[in-house]
C-alpha positions as CSV (number, residue, x, y, z in Angstrom):
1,X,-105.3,-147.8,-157.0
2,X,-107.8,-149.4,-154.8
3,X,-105.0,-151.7,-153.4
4,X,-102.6,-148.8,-152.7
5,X,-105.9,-146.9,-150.8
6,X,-106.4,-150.0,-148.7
7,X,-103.2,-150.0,-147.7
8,X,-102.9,-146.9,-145.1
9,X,-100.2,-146.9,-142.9
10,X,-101.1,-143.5,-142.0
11,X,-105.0,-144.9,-140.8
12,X,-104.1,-147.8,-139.2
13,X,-101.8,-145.4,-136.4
14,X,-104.4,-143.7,-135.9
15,X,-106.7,-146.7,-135.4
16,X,-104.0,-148.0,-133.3
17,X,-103.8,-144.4,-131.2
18,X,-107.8,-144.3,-131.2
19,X,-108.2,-147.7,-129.1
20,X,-105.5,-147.3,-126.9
21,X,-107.2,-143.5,-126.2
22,X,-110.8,-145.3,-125.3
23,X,-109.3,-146.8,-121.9
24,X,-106.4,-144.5,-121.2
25,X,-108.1,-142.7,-119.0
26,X,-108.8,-145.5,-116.8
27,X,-105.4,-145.4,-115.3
28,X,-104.7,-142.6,-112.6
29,X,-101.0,-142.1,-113.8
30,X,-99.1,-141.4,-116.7
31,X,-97.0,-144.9,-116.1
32,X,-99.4,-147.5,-115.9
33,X,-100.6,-146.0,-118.9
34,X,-97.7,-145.3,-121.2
35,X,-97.0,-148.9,-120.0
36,X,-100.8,-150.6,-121.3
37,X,-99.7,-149.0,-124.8
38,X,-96.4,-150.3,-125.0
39,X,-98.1,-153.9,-123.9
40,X,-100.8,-153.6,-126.5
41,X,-97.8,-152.4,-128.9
42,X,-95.9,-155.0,-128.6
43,X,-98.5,-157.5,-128.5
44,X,-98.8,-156.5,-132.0
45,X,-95.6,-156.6,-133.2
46,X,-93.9,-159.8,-134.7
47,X,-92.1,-161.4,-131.3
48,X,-92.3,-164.8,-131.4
49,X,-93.0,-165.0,-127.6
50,X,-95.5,-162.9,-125.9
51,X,-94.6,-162.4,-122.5
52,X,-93.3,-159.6,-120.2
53,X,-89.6,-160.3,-120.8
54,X,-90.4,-159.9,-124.2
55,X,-92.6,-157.1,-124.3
56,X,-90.7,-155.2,-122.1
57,X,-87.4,-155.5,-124.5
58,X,-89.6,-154.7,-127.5
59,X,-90.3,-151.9,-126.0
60,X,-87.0,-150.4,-124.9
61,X,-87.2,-151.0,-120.9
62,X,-84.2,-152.1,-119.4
63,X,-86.3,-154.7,-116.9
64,X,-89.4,-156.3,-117.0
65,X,-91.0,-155.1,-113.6
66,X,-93.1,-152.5,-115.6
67,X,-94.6,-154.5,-117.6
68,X,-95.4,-157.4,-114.4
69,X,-96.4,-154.8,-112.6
70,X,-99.0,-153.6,-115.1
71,X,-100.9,-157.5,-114.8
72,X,-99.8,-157.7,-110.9
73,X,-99.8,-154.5,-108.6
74,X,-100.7,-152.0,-110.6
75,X,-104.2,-149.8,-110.0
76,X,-106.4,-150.3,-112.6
77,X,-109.7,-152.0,-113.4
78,X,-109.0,-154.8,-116.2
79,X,-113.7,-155.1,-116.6
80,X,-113.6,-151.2,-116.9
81,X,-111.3,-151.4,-119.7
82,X,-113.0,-154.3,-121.1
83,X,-116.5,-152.2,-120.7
84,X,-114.4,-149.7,-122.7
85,X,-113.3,-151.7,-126.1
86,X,-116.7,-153.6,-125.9
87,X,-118.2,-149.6,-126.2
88,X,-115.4,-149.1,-128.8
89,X,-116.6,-152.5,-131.0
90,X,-120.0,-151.9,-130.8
91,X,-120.3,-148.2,-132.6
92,X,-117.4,-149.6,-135.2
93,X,-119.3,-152.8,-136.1
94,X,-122.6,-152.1,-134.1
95,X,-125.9,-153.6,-136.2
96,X,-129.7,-154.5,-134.8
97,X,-129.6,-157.9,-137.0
98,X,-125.5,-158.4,-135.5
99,X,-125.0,-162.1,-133.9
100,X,-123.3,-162.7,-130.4
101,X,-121.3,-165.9,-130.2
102,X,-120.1,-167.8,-127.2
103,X,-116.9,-170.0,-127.0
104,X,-114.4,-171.6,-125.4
105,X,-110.8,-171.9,-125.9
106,X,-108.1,-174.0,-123.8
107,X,-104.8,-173.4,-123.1
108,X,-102.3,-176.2,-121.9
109,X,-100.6,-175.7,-118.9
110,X,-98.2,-177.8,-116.0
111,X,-98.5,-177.5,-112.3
112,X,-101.8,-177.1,-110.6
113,X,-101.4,-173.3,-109.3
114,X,-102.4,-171.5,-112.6
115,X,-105.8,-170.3,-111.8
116,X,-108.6,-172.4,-113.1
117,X,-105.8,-175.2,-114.1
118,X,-106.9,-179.1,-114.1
119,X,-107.3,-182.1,-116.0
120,X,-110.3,-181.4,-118.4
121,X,-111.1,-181.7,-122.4
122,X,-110.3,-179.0,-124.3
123,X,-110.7,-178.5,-128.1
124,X,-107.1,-176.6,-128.1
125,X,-105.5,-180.5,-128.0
126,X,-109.0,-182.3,-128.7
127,X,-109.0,-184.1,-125.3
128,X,-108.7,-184.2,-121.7
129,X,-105.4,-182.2,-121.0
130,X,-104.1,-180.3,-117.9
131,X,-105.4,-177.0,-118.9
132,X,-107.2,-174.0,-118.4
133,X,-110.0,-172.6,-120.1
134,X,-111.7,-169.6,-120.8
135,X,-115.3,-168.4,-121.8
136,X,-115.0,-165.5,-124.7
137,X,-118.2,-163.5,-126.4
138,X,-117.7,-162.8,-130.2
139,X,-119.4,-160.0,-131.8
140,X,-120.0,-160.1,-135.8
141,X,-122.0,-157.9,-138.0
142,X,-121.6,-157.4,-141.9
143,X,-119.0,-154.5,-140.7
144,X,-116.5,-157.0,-139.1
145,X,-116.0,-159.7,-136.0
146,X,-114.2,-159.5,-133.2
147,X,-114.1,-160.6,-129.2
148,X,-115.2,-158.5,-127.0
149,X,-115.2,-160.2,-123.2
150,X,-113.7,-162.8,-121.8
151,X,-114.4,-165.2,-118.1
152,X,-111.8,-168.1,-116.8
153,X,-113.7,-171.1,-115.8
154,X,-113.2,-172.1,-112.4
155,X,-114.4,-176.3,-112.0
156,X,-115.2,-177.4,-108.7
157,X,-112.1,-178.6,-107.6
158,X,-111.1,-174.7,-107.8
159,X,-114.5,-173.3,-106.2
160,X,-114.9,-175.9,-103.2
161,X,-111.1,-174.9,-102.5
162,X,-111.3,-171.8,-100.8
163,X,-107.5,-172.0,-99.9
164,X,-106.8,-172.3,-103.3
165,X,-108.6,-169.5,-104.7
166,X,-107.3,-167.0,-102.7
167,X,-103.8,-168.1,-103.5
168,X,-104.4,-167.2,-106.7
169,X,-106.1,-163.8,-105.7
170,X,-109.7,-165.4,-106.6
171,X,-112.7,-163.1,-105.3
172,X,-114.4,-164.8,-102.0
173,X,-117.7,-164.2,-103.8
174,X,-117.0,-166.0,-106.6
175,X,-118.9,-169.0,-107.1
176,X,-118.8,-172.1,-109.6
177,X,-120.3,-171.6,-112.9
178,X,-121.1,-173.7,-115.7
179,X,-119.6,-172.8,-119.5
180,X,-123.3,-172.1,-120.0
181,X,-123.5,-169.7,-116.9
182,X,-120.6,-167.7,-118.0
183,X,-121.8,-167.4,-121.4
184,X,-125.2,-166.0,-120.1
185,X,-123.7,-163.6,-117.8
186,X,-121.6,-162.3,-121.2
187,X,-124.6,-162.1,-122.9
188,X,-126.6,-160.0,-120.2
189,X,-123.7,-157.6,-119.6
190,X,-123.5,-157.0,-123.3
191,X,-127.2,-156.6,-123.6
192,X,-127.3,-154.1,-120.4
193,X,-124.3,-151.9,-121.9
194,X,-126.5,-151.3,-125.0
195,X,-124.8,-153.4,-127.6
196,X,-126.8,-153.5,-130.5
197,X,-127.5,-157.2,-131.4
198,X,-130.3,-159.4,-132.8
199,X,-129.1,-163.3,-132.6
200,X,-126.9,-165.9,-130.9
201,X,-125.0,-168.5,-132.3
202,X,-123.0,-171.3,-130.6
203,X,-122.2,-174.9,-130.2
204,X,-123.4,-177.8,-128.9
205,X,-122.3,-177.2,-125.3
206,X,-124.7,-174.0,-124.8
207,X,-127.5,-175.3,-127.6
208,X,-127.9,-178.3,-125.3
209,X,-128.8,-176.5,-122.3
210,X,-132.5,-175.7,-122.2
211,X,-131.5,-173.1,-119.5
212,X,-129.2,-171.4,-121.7
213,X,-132.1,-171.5,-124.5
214,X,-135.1,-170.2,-121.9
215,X,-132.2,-167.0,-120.8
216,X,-132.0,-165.9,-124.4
217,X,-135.9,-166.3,-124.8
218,X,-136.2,-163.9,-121.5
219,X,-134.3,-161.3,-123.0
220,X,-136.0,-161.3,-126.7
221,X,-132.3,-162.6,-128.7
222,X,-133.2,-165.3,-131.7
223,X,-130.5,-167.9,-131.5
224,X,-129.2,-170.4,-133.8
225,X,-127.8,-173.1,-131.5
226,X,-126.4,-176.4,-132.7
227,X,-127.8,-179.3,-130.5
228,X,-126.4,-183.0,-130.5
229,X,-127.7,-185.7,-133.2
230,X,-128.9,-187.2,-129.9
231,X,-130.9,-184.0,-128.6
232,X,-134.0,-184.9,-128.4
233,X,-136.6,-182.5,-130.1
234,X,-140.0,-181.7,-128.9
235,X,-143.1,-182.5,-131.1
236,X,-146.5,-182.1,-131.6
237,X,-146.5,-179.3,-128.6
238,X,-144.1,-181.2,-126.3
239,X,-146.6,-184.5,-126.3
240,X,-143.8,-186.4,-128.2
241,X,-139.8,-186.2,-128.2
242,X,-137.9,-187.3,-131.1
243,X,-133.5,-187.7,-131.6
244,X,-132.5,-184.7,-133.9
245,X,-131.1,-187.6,-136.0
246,X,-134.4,-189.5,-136.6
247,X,-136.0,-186.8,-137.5
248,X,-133.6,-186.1,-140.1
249,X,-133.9,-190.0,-141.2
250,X,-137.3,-189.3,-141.7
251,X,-136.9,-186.3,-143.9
252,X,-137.6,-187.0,-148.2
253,X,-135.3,-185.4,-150.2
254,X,-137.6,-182.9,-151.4
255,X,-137.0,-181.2,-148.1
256,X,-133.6,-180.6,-148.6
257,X,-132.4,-177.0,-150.3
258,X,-128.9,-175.9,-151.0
259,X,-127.6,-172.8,-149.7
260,X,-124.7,-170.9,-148.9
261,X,-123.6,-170.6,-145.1
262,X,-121.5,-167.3,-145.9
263,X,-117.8,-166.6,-148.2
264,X,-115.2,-169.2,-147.1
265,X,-111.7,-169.2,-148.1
266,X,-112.3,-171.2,-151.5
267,X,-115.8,-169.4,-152.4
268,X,-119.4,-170.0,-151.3
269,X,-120.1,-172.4,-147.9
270,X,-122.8,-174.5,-149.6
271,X,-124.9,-176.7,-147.9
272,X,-127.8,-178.7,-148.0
273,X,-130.3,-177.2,-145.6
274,X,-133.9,-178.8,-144.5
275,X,-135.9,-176.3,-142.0
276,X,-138.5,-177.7,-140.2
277,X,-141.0,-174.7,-139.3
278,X,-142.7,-174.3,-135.8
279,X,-142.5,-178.1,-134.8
280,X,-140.1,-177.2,-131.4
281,X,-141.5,-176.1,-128.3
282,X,-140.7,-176.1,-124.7
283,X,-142.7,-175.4,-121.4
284,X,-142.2,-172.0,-120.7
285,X,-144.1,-169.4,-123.1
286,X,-142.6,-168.6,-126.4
287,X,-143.1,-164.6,-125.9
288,X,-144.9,-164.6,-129.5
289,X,-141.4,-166.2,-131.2
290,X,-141.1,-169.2,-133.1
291,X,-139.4,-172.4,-132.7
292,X,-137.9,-174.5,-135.5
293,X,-135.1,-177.1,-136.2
294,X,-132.4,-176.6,-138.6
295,X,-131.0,-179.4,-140.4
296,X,-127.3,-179.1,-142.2
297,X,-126.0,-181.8,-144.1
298,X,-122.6,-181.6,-145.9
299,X,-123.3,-182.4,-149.9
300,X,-120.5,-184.7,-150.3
301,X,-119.7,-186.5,-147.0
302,X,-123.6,-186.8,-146.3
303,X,-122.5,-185.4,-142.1
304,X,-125.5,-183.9,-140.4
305,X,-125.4,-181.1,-138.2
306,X,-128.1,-180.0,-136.1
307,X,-129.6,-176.5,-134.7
308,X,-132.3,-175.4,-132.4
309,X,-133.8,-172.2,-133.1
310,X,-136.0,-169.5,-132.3
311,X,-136.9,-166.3,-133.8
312,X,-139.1,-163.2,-131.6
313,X,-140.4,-162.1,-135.2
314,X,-140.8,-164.4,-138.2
315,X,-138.0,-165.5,-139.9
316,X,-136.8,-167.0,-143.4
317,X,-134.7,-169.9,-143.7
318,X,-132.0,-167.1,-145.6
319,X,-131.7,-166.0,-142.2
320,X,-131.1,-168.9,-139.9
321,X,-128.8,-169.9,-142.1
322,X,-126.8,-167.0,-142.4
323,X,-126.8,-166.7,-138.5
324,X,-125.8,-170.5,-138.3
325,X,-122.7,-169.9,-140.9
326,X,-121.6,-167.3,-139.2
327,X,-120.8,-168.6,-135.8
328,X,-117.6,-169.8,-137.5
329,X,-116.4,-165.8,-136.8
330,X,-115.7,-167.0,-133.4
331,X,-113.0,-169.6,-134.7
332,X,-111.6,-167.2,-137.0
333,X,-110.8,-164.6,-134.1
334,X,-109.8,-167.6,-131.9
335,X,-106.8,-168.2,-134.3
336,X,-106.1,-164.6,-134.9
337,X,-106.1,-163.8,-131.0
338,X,-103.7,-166.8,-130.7
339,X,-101.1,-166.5,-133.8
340,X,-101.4,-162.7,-134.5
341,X,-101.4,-161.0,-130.2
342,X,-100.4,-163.9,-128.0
343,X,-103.6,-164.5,-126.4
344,X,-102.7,-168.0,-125.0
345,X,-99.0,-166.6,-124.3
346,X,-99.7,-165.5,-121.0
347,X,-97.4,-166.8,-117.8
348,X,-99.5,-165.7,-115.2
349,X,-101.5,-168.0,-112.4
350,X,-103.5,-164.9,-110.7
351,X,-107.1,-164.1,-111.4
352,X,-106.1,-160.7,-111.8
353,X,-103.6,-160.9,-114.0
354,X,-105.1,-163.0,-116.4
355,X,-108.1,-160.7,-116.9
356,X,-105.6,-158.0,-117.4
357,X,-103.4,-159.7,-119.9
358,X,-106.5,-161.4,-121.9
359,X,-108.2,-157.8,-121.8
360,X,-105.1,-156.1,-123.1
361,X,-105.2,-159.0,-126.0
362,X,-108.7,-158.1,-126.8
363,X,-107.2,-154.7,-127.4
364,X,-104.7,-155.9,-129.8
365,X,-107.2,-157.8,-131.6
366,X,-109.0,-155.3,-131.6
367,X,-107.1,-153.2,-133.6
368,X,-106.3,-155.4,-136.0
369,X,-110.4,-156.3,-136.3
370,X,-110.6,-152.5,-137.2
371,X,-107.6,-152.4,-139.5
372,X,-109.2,-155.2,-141.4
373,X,-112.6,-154.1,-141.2
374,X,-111.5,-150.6,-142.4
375,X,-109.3,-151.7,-145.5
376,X,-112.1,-154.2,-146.5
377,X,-114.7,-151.0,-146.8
378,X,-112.4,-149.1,-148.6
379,X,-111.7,-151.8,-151.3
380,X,-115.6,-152.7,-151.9
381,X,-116.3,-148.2,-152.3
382,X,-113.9,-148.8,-154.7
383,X,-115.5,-151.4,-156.5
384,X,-112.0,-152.2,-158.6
385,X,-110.9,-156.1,-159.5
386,X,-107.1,-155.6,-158.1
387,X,-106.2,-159.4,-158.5
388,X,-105.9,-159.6,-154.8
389,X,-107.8,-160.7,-151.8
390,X,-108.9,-158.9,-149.4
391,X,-105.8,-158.0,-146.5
392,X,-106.3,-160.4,-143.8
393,X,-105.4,-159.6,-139.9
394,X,-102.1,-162.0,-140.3
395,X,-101.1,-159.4,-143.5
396,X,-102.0,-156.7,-141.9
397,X,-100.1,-157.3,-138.7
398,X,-97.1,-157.9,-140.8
399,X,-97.7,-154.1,-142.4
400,X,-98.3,-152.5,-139.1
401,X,-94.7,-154.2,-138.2
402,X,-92.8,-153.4,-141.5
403,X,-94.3,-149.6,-141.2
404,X,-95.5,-148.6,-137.8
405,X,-93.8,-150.7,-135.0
406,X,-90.2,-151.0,-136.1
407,X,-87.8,-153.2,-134.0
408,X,-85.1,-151.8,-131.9
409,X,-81.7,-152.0,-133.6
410,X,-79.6,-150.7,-130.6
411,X,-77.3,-153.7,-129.9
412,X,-75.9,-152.7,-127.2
413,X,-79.7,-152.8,-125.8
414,X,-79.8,-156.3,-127.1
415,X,-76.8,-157.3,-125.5
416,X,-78.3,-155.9,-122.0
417,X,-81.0,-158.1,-122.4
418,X,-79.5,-160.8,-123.2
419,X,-77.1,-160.8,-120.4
420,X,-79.9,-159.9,-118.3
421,X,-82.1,-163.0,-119.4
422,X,-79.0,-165.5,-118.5
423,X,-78.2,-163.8,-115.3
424,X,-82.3,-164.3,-114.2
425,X,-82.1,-168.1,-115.6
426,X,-78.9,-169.0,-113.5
427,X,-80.5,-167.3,-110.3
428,X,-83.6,-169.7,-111.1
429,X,-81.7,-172.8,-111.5
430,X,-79.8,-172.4,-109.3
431,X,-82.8,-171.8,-107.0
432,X,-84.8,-174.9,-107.8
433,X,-81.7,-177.2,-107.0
434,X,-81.7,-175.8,-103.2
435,X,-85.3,-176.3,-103.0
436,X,-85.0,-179.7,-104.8
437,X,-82.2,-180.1,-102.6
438,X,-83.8,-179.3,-99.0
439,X,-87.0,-181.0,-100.1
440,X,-84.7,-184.7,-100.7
441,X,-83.2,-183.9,-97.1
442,X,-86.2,-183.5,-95.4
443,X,-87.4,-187.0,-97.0
């Protein structure tokens, strides 16, 4: 019985219908709007491809140009809608002791036009790559995980080019930010719109910056912030620094306690944990909070991980570690934004229409965040061993396909397309050769 109740086709339309309603009204006409549904629809369903030719056959449309309107001339605000499914998240999932997690994620491009495009690392391939990479904010409470905003990184070679950045529809008053920056802007508009949360997790690449560390001081969030082995750790008030590592090295193994960083796939995360108590400081004042450094060390391959952190109120060592374990949400949605709604599907080079296409994606995700979250309460009221685990957003996906979004069998609409899609790709060739052409006489 309990599986059958967690399975609701029924609930999960009207999931579906209740986030597309929180942003319809932020287009002025019927079309755009009937058109952002049908995006976010199809974003769900089970195309292999993502993009506007796609989308716009899922969804019946003879041509494409509604759906590249919708990311290119189209009147709508992409941060309004944002501002919307952020509101949306936050009274689904919203808790005082909820965690806010910052992350990148890369996506591989070719040329140089895509906005924000260039030879830098990216964890997507796991080194430096032509790419482009965006800054997204996670939010994760015991009710569920999602993202919930999103900033491209421009590097310099982007911000320094003015030329450039209007080409591909950049703001003039948009200025370079570090990873870090981006992350802390997230942070603050999150914080200002009233989203209830109580810690930050993230990497190494925000827990090294002490800036980063003093901006979540400043506005009262603990944080649980993994620092390189070769961050060096203040002690003794600041009179002496230390490498995280050494520290570690100098540890007996009485300080060591196993715990479990949160549910994994095969059972329990367990870890060996040391917690060094109020021995971190920095210059500016502490606002009453206290500092500490988290040690993680993997039982069987002996790897160390390391984590600055601070607490406003005092803390247990239950907690840190539950904050530190679940920074992994952020990877989890990563994937699911990916492989379940396209997220790094886009082909778009404007500022614009990326925000709008990765906004839309949130939506998606969104949904299926919900969906999980929804059939996951469900299961535990009913407090029944069904044998099964718990539907996962890839399951659930294919379920909102098999029994909500069902593919178009019309052939002769399938045949329009894919004449239409051949007649485009000969116009295209047959374009590049007279450039490639006129570009070898002019040489």
């Amino acid at each position: 019985m309990a599986a059958r109740h967690s399975v609701d086709p029924d609930r999960w339309q009207r999931i579906l219908a209740g986030v597309l309603d929180s942003f319809a009204g932020r287009f002025g006409r019927v079309e755009p709007r009937r058109t952002a549904a049908a995006f976010v629809t199809g974003l769900l369903s089970d195309l292999e491809v993502k993009t506007c030719w796609q989308l716009a056959e899922q969804a019946g449309h003879a041509r494409p140009d509604a759906m590249q309107r919708l990311l290119f001339r189209a009147v709508w605000d992409a941060d309004a809608v944002r501002d919307d499914l952020r509101q949306l998240i936050a009274d689904r999932f919203g808790d005082l002791d909820a965690v806010l997690i910052p992350d990148e994620t890369g996506d591989l491009k070719k040329g140089v036009h895509t906005v924000g495009v260039q030879r830098q690392y990216t964890g997507t391939a796991g080194r430096i790559e032509n790419s482009q990479v965006g800054v997204f904010l996670a939010y994760a409470s015991e009710r569920g995980h999602t993202l919930i905003d999103r900033r491209v990184y421009l590097p310099v070679s982007w911000t320094d080019d003015r030329d450039r950045c209007r080409a591909a529809a950049v703001p003039d008053d948009v200025e370079f930010a570090t990873r870090s920056e981006l992350a802390a802007d997230m942070l603050t508009a999150a914080l200002d719109a009233g989203v209830p949360a109580g810690w930050v997790a993230a990497d190494e690449a925000y827990g090294n910056s002490s800036v980063f560390r003093a901006h979540l001081r400043e506005h009262g969030l603990g944080y649980v912030l993994a620092v390189s082995r070769s961050h060096l750790i203040p002690l003794d008030g600041g009179k002496t620094r230390v490498r995280a590592d050494q520290v570690a090295a100098d540890l007996p193994e009485s300080a060591w306690q196993r715990r479990s960083a949160g549910a994994g796939s095969k059972g329990p995360r367990l870890y060996d944990w040391a917690w060094l108590d109020d021995v971190c400081t920095d210059a500016d004042p502490d606002n009453g909070g206290r500092h500490s450094l988290l040690i993680r060390r993997n039982s069987t391959t002996s790897e160390l991980a390391f984590y600055r952190c601070w607490a406003p109120r005092p803390a247990t060592l239950a907690q840190l570690v539950r904050v530190a374990g679940i920074r992994w949400t952020v990877e989890e949605s990563f994937q699911a934004a990916k492989s379940q709604v396209g997220l790094d599907q886009h082909q778009v080079r404007r500022w614009d229409s990326w925000h709008r296409f990765t906004t839309l994606a949130l939506a998606a995700l969104a949904v299926l965040a919900i969906c999980a979250a929804d059939a996951a309460a469900h299961e535990t009221d009913a407090r029944t061993d069904t044998g099964l685990i718990r539907l996962t957003v890839n399951e659930i996906r294919r379920l909102i396909n098999t029994c909500i979004i069902r593919p178009i069998s019309d052939l002769t609409h399938r045949f329009h397309w894919s004449q239409w899609r051949r007649r485009h790709q000969a116009r295209a060739r047959r374009s590049h050769y007279t450039r490639r052409l006129n570009l070898e006489r002019q040489q």
